[in-house]
C-alpha positions in Angstrom: 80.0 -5.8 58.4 82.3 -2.8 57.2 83.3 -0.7 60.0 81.8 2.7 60.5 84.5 5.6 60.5 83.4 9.5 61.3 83.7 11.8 58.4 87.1 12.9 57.5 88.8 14.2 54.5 89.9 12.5 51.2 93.9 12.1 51.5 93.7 14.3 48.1 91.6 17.1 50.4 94.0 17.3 53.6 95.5 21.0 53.7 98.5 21.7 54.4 97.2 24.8 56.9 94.8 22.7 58.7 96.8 20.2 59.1 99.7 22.5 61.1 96.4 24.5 62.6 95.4 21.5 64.3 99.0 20.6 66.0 99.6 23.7 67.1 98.0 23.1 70.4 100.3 20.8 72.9 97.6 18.6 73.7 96.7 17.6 70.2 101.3 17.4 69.6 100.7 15.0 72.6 98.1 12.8 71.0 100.2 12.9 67.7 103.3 11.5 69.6 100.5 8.9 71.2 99.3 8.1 68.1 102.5 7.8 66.4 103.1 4.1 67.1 100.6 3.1 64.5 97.7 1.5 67.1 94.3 1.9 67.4 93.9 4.1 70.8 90.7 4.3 72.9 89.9 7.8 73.0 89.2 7.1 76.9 91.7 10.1 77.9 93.4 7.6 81.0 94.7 5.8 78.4 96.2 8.7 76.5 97.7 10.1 80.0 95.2 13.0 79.6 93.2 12.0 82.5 93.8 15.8 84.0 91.5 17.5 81.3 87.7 17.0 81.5 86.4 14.2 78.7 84.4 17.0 76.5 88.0 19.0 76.1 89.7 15.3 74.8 87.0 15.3 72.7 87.0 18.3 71.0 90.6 17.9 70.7 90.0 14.1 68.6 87.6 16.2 66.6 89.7 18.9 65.3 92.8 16.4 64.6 90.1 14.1 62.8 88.5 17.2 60.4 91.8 18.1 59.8 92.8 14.8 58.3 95.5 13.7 61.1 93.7 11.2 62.6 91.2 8.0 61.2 88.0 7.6 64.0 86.6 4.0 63.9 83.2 3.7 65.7 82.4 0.1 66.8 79.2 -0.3 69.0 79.4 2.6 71.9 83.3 2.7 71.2 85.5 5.2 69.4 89.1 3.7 68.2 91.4 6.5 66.6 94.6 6.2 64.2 96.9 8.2 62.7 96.8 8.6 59.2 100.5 8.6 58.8 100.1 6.7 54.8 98.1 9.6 53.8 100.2 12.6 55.6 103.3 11.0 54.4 101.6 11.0 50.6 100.5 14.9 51.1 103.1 16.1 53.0 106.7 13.8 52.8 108.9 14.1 55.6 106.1 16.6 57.6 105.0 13.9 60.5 108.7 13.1 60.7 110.2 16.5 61.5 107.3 17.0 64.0 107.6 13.8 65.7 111.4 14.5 66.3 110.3 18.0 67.3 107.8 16.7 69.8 110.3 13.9 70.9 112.8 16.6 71.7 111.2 18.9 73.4 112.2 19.8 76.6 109.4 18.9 79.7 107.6 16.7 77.4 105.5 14.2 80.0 
């Protein structure tokens, strides 16, 4: 059985503006540095140390990094699993997750 993902864009579709739209929030930079280690993540928000902002909020914020192309959702059963597409960011956009990862690694009062 082939896994079920939630609609994104083709690689060949991501934009460049939606793309920076999207991580231009610090929770969403957050869950980019999360997602940077190349794992499947729940998108229960206690295991992304958002357990401070209501479940709907983590939600919306998974939504807008998915339709953006950031992030892959897998759906198995009841349960979401998201990735970062880093293959297809890095093939749209070289060097972009990078320089943002450094960025987000660097800044000061990052928790």
């Amino acid at each position: 059985m082939e896994a079920e993902h939630l609609p994104q864009p083709a690689t060949a579709d991501i934009e460049l503006v939606a793309v920076l739209h999207a991580l231009g929030d610090p929770v969403r930079l957050r869950l980019l540095a999360s997602y940077a280690d190349g794992a499947e993540h729940s998108c229960d928000p206690r295991h992304l140390g958002l357990d401070h902002l209501h479940k709907s909020t983590v939600s919306h914020h998974m939504r807008v990094l998915r339709e953006a192309g950031v992030t892959s959702t897998r759906v198995a059963g009841r349960n979401r699993f998201v990735s970062l597409r880093r293959t297809d960011l890095d093939a749209r956009f070289p060097g972009l997750l990078d320089a943002l990862l450094a960025a987000v690694a660097g800044r000061p009062g990052r928790s």
